[in-house]
C-alpha positions in Angstrom: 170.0 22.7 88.6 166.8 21.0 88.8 165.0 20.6 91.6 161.9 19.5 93.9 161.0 22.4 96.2 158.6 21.3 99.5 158.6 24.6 100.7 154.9 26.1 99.5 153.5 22.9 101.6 155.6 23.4 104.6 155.3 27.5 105.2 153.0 27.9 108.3 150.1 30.6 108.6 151.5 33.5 110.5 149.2 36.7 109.8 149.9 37.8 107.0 153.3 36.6 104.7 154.1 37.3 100.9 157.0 35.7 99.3 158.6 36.3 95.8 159.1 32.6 94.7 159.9 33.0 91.3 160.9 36.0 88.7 161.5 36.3 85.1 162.0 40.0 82.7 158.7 39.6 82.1 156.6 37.9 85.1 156.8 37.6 88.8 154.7 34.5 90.9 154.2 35.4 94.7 153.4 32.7 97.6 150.7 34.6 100.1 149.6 32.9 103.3 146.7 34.5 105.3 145.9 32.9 108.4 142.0 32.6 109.1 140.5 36.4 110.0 143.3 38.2 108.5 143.6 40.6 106.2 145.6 42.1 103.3 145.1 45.5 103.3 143.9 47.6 100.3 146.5 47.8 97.4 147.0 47.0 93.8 149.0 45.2 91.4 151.4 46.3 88.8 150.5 44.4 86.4 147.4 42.4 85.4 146.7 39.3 87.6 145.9 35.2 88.0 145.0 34.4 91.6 145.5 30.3 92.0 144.4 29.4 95.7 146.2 26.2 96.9 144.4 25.5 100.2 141.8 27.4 102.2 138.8 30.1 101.1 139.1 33.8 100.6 137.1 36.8 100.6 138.1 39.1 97.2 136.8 43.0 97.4 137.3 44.6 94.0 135.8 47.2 92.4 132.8 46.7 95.6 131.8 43.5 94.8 133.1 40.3 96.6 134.3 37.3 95.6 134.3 33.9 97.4 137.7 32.2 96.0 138.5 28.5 97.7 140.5 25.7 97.3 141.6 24.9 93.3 139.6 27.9 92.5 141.6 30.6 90.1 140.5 34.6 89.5 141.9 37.0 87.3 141.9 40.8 88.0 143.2 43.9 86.8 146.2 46.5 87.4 145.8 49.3 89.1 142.3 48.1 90.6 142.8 48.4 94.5 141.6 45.5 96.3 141.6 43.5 99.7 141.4 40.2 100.8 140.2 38.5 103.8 141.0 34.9 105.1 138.0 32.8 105.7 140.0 30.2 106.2 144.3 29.4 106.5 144.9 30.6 103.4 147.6 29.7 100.8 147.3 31.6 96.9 149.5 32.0 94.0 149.5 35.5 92.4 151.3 35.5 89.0 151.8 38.6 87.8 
């Protein structure tokens, strides 16, 4: 069934939340939300990477350099590479993976 979805828009900043919003065989997309001063602690990803950052600004530590992502911005990074994130802002992102 087709269908308009309002939910990205309406989940509120609450630390730190990561939700699966959509999976295939092949690819998974996940909805973070990192309210302002928050972090996500050091880990990695499975598979190779696209960031897409809906609203807000982020600091990206990888490989010990850091990255200033905001608002419409998009970064692609590695698997396996640990990294963290901080929220300079309320922070909503896209990971497809």
């Amino acid at each position: 069934m087709l269908q308009i979805q309002d939910w990205i828009r309406e989940t509120t900043f609450e630390g730190l939340t990561v939700q699966k919003i959509f999976k295939t065989e092949n690819t998974e997309t996940l909805l973070i939300t990192l309210e302002k001063d928050h972090n996500f602690p050091e880990h990695v990803s499975p598979r190779d990477a696209l960031l897409v950052m809906l609203e807000g600004s982020i600091k990206f530590k990888i490989q010990k350099k850091e990255y200033s992502i905001n608002w419409q911005d998009s970064f692609t990074f590695p698997a396996n590479e640990p990294h963290h994130v901080t929220a300079v802002e309320d922070s909503k992102f896209l990971i497809i993976r």
